[in-house]
VEXDREN-2710 file (C-alpha; in Angstrom, 1 decimal):
% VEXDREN-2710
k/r/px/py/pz
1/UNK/97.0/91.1/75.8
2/UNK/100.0/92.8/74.3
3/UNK/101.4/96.1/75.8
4/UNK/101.8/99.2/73.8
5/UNK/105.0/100.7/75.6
6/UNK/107.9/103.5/74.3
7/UNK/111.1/103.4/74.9
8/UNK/114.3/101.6/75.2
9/UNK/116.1/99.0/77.3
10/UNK/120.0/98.4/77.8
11/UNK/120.4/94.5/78.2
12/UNK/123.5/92.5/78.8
13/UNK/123.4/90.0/76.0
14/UNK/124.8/86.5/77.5
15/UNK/126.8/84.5/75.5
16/UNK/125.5/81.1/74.0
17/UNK/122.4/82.3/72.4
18/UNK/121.4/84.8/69.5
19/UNK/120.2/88.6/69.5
20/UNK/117.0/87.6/68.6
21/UNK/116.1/84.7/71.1
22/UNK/117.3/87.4/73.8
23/UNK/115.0/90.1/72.2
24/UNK/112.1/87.4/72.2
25/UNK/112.7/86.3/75.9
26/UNK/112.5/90.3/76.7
27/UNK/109.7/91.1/74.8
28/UNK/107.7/88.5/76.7
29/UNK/108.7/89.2/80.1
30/UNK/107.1/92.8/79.3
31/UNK/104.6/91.9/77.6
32/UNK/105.3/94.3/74.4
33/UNK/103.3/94.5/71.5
34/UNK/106.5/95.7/69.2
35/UNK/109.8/95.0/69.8
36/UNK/113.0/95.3/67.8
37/UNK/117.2/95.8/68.8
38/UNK/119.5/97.3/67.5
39/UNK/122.9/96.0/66.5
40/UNK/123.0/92.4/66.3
41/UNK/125.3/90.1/68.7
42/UNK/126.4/86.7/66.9
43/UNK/125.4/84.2/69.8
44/UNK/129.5/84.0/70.9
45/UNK/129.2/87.6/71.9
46/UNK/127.6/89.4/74.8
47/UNK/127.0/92.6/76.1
48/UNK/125.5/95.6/75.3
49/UNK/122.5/95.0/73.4
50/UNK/119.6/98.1/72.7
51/UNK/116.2/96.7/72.7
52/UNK/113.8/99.2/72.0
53/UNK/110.0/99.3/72.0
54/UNK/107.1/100.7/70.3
55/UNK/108.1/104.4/69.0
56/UNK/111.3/103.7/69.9
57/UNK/111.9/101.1/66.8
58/UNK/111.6/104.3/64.6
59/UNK/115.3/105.6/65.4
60/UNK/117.2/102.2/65.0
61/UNK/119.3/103.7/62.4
62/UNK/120.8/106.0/64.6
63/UNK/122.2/103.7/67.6
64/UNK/122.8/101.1/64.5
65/UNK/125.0/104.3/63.0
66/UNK/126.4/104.6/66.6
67/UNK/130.2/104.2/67.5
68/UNK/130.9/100.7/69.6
69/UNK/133.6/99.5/71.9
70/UNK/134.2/95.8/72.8
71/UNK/136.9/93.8/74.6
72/UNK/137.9/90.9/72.2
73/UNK/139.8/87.6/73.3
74/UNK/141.9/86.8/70.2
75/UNK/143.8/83.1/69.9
76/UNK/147.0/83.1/67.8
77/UNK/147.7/80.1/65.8
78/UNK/144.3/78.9/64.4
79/UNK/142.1/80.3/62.0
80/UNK/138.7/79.0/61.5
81/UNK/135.9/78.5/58.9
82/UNK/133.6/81.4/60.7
83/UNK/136.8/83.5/62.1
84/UNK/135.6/82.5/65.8
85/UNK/135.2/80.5/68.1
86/UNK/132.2/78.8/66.5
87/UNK/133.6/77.8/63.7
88/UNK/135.5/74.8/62.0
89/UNK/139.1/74.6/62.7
90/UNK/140.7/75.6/59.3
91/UNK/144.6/75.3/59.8
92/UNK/147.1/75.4/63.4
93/UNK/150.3/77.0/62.5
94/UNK/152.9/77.4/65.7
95/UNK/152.7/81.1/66.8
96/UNK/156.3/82.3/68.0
97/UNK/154.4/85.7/68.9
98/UNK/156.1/88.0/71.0
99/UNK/154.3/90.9/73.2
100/UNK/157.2/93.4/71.2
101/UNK/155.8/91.8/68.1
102/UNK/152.0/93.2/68.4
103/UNK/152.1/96.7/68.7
104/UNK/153.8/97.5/64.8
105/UNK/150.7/95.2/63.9
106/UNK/148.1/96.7/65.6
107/UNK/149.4/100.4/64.5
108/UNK/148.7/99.0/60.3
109/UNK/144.8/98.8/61.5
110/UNK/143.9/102.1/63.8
111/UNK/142.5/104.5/61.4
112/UNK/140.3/104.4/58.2
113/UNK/140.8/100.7/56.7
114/UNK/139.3/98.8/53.9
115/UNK/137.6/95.8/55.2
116/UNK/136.3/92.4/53.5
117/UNK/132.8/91.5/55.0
118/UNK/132.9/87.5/56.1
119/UNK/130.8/85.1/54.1
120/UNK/129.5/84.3/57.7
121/UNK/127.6/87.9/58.3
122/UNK/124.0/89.0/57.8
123/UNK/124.9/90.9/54.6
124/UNK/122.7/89.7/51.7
125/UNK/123.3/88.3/47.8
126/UNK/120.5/87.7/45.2
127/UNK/118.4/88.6/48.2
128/UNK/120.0/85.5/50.6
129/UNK/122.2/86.1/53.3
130/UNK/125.4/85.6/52.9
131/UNK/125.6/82.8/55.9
132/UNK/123.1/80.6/54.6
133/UNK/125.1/80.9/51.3
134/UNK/128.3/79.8/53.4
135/UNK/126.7/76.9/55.5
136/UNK/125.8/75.9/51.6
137/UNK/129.8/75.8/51.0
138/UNK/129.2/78.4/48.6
139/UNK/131.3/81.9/48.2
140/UNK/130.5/85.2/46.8
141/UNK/132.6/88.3/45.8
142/UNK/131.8/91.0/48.0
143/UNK/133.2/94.4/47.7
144/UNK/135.2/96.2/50.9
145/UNK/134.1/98.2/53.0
146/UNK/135.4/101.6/54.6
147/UNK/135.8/101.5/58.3
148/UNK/137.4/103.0/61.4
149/UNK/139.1/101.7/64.5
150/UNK/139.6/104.5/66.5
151/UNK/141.1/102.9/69.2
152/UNK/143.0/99.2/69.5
153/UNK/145.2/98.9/72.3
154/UNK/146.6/95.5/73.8
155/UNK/145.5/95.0/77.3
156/UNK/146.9/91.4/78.2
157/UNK/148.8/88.7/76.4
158/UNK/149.2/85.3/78.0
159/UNK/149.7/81.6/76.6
160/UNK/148.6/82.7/72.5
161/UNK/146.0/84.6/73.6
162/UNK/145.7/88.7/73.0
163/UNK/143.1/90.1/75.1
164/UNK/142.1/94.1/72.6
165/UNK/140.5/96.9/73.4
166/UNK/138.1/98.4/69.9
167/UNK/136.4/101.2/69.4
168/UNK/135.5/101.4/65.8
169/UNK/132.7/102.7/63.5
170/UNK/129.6/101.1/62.3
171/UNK/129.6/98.2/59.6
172/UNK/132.9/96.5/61.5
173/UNK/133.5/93.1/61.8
174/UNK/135.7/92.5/65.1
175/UNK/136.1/88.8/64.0
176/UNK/137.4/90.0/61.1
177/UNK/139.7/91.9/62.4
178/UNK/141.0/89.5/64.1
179/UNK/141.3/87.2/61.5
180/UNK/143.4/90.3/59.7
181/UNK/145.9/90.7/62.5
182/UNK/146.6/86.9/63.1
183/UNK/147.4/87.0/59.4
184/UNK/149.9/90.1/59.3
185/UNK/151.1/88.3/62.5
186/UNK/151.8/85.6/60.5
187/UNK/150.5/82.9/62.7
188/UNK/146.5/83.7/62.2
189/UNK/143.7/84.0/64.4
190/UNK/140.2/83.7/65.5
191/UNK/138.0/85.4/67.7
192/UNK/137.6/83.5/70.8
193/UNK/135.4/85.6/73.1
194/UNK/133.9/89.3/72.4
195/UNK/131.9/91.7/75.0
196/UNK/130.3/94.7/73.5
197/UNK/130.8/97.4/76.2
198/UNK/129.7/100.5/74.2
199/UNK/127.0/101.6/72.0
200/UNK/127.1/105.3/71.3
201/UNK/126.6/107.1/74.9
202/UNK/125.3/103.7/76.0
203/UNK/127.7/102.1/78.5
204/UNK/127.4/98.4/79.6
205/UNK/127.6/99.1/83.3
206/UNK/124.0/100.7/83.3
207/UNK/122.5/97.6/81.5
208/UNK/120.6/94.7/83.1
209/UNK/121.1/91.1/83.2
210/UNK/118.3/89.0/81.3
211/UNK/118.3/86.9/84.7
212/UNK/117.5/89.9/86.4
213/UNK/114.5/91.4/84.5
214/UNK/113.1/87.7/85.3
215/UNK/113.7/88.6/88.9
216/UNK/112.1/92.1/89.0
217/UNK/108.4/92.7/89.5
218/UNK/106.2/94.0/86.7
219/UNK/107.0/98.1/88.2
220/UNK/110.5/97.2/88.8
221/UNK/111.4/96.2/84.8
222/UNK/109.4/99.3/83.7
223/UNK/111.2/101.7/85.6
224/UNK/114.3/100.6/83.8
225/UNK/113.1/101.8/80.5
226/UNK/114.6/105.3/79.2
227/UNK/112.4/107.6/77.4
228/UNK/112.7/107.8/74.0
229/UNK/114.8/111.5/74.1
230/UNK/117.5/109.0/75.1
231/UNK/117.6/107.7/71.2
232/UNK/118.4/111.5/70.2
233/UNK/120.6/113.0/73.1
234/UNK/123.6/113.3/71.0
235/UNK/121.5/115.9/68.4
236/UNK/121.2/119.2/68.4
237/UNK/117.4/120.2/69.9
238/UNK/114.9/121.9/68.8
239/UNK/112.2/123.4/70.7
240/UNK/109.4/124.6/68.3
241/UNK/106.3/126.9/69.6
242/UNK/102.7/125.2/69.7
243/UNK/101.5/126.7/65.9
244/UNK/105.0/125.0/64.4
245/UNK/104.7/122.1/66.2
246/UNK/101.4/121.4/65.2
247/UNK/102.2/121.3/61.6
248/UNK/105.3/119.2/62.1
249/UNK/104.1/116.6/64.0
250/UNK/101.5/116.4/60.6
251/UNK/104.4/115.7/58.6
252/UNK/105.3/119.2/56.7
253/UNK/108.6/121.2/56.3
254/UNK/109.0/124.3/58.2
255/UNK/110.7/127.7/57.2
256/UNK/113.5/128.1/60.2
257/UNK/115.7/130.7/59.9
258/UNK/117.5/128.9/62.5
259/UNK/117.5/125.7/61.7
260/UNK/120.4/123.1/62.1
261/UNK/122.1/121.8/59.2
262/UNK/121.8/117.4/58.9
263/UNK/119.9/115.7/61.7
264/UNK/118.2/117.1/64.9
265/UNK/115.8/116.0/67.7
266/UNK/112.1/118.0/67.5
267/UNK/110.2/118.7/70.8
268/UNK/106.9/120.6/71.1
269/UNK/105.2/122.7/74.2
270/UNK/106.0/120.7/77.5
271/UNK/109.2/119.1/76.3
272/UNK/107.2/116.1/74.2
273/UNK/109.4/114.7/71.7
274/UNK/107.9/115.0/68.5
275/UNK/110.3/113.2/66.4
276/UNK/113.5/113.3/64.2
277/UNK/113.8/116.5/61.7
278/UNK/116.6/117.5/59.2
279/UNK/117.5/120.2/57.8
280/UNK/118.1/119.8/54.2
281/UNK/118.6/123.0/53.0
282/UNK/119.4/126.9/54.8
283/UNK/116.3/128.0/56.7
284/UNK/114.0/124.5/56.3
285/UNK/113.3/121.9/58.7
286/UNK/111.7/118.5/57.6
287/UNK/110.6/115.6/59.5
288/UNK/112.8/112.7/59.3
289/UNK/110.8/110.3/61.9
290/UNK/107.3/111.6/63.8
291/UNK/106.6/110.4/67.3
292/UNK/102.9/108.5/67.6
293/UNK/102.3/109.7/71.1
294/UNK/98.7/107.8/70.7
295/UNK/100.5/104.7/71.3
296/UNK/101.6/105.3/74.4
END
């Protein structure tokens, strides 16, 4: 019989296999009735991976909104059919890169940047995903996209192969990026490894090991959930008296004087979160999300 637990896990994703096949491995070892993650790893990647349970599914969006950081291994001098590793060699072009070369390069993408989405990504056309279109040999316009990289610094460079620090928005594609600096390189790229080692306030060294949730007992693996609160840390809280938080845990807007403009975690008597509210206008607080505490 299936579990009904809340809250989230931080897993290190290994490389070689998909989000998904991770999430399902996880699921079982707990014994959850609903599972879901949050910001897909392409099976080349590994890392930080959110896997959240029950309630928890309800506030994707925000970790999926959330900043990230990753180390990327780039290799000059071959671009492929997927922009990684993975992927069918494409063209091999000598790469006379030098270290003084890379900085000017790396300077043209920090910032806000217009982005082309690969045909190898999750993003759909006609309803299809673009990657079943491109296994198909088939191409589709897609428009760019607005991102940021608010950080991409050089951290080794050895034998053709730039080891990057990136910290960029949501909605960025680090193979991409790759791809895009090999090119104003001159030499091109792919993406030869990638570790995801931030997710928001989520930081890879307080994340398990797959291997090591199959070691821990039953106790052990729960006590390494965090409470749901931990999805909404980063808003601003509000505490509402019992009479208030009666009527928005039911669903309806409140009249706040005080309350905060855009998004905001809800708590009622006791500290119990009761859910996700916004504030679309001065002096009214809606619920965005509501907590089913019977399901825990």
């Amino acid at each position: 019989m299936r579990r009904r637990l809340d809250g989230m896990l931080l897993l290190d994703k290994p490389a070689g296999v998909g989000s998904n096949a991770v999430l399902q491995a996880v699921k079982r070892l707990y014994g959850a009735a609903k599972a879901g993650h949050a910001g897909t790893l392409d099976p080349l990647a590994s890392g930080m991976l959110l896997v959240l349970f029950g309630e928890a599914t309800k506030f994707s969006q925000l970790a999926l909104d959330a900043d990230k950081e990753y180390v990327a291994r780039a290799h000059l001098g071959v671009t492929t059919s997927t922009a990684d590793a993975d992927g069918e060699v494409l063209e091999r072009k000598p790469c006379t890169t030098r270290v003084e070369d890379i900085e000017p390069v790396l300077g043209r993408f920090r910032g806000g940047i217009e982005q082309m989405p690969p045909m190898y990504s999750a993003l759909k056309h006609a309803g299809r995903p673009l990657y079943a279109l491109a296994r198909k040999g088939i191409e589709v316009p897609r428009t760019m996209r607005r991102i940021r990289v608010h950080a991409l610094e050089l951290t080794h460079f050895e034998n053709h192969s730039l080891e990057l620090l990136v910290r960029c928005s949501k909605g960025t594609y680090v193979r991409t990026l790759v791809e895009d600096i090999g090119r104003a390189l001159g030499c091109g790229a792919h993406l030869a490894a990638l570790r995801r080692t931030q997710s928001g306030g989520f930081h890879i060294e307080d994340a398990v090991t797959l291997e090591q949730l199959q070691r821990d007992t039953t106790s052990e693996r729960d006590a390494r959930l965090l409470p749901l609160g931990c999805l909404l840390a980063g808003l601003p809280r509000v505490d509402l008296p019992a009479a208030l938080a009666e009527r928005f845990a039911r669903g309806q807007a409140l009249s706040m004087e005080d309350a905060p403009a855009g998004q905001c975690s809800v708590y009622g008597l006791q500290g119990r979160l009761l859910g996700l509210g916004e504030g679309h206008t001065p002096g009214k607080l809606r619920p965005r999300r509501l907590v089913n505490h019977a399901s825990g």
